[in-house]
N, C-alpha and C positions, 0 to 999 in steps of 0.2 A: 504493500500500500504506500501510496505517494507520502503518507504524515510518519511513516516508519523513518527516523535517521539512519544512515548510512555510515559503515568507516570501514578501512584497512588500513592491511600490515604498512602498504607503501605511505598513506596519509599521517597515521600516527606514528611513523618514522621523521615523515618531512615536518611536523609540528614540534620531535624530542629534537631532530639531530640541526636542525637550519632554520629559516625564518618565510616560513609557511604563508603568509600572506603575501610576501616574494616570489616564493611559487606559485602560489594562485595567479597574480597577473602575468607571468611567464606564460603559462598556460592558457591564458584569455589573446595571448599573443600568435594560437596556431592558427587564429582568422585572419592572420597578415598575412601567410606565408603566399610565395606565387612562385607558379613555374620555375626549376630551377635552383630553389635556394637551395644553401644546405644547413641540413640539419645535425649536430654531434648528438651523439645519444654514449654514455659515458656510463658504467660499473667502476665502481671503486674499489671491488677485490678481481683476479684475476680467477676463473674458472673454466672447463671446460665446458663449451657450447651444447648444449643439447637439442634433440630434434623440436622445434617450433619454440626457440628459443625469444622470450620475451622483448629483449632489449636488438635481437637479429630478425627477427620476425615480427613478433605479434604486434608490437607500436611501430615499427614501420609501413605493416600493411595495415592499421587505425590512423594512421597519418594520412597516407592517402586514399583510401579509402571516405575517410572524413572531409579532407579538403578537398578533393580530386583535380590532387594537383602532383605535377610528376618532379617530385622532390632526389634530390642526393643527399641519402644517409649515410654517415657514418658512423663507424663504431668505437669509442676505446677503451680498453680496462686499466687498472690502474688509477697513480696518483701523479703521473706527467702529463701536466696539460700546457701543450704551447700550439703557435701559430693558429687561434682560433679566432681571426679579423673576420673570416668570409663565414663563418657562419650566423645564421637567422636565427636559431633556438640551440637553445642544448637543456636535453633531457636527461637527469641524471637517475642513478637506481635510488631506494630508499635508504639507502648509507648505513645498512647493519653494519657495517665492517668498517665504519670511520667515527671520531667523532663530531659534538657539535662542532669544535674549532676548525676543524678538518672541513666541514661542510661549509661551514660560513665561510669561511676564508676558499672555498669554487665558489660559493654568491658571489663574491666579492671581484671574485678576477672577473667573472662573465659581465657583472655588473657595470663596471669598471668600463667595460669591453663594449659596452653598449647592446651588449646580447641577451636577450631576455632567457631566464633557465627556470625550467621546473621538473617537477619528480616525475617517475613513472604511475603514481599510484594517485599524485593529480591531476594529469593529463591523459588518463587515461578513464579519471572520474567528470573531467571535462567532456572530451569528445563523445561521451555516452551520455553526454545530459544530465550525472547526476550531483554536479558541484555542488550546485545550490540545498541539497538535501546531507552531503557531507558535516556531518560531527569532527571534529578534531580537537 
């Protein structure tokens, strides 16, 4: 039922670990994208990929799908992040594996950067409509 609140593991990760209302307009930002841009989509621990992998798969094809727009994703794991001028968004995972200073401080480069960033778990509560219903 629509008056049910909503949350997840990704939402109340990006509320403990970074500044969640940061990612909320990161996320209100995937109605900019056009033709083109690119996108980083970013894990903070390094793991083997799996079949229909979240951050490989399943939000790149919610991306376009959503936008229907023919985007360049990319991917990286890890705590090296450079040369990220040309990108439009960066979507990060829910940062189990880092802390808050760790997360604030990717806000802060992207931010910095002029690149809007948000999580998996609100961008993925975005392009399904159900932001506005999210608890965190």
């Amino acid at each position: 039922p629509k008056d049910i609140p909503l949350t997840s593991f990704s939402l109340l990760m990006a509320k403990i670990k970074g500044d969640i209302k940061s990612l909320i307009k990161g996320a209100e930002s995937i109605d900019n994208l056009t033709d083109g841009d690119k996108v980083l989509i970013l894990e903070s621990c390094s793991h083997h990929a799996m079949d229909d992998d979240i951050a490989r798969v399943k939000i790149p094809n919610l991306l376009r799908k959503y936008t229907g727009k023919n985007l360049v994703i990319d991917n990286i794991s890890g705590q090296n992040i450079s040369n990220i001028k040309d990108y439009k968004l960066a979507i990060h995972c829910g940062g189990c594996m880092i802390n808050r200073k760790a997360m604030l401080k990717k806000q802060r480069i992207f931010s910095d950067a002029g690149i809007p960033m948000t999580n998996f778990g609100v961008c993925i509560a975005y392009m399904n409509g159900m932001l506005k219903r999210i608890c965190y």
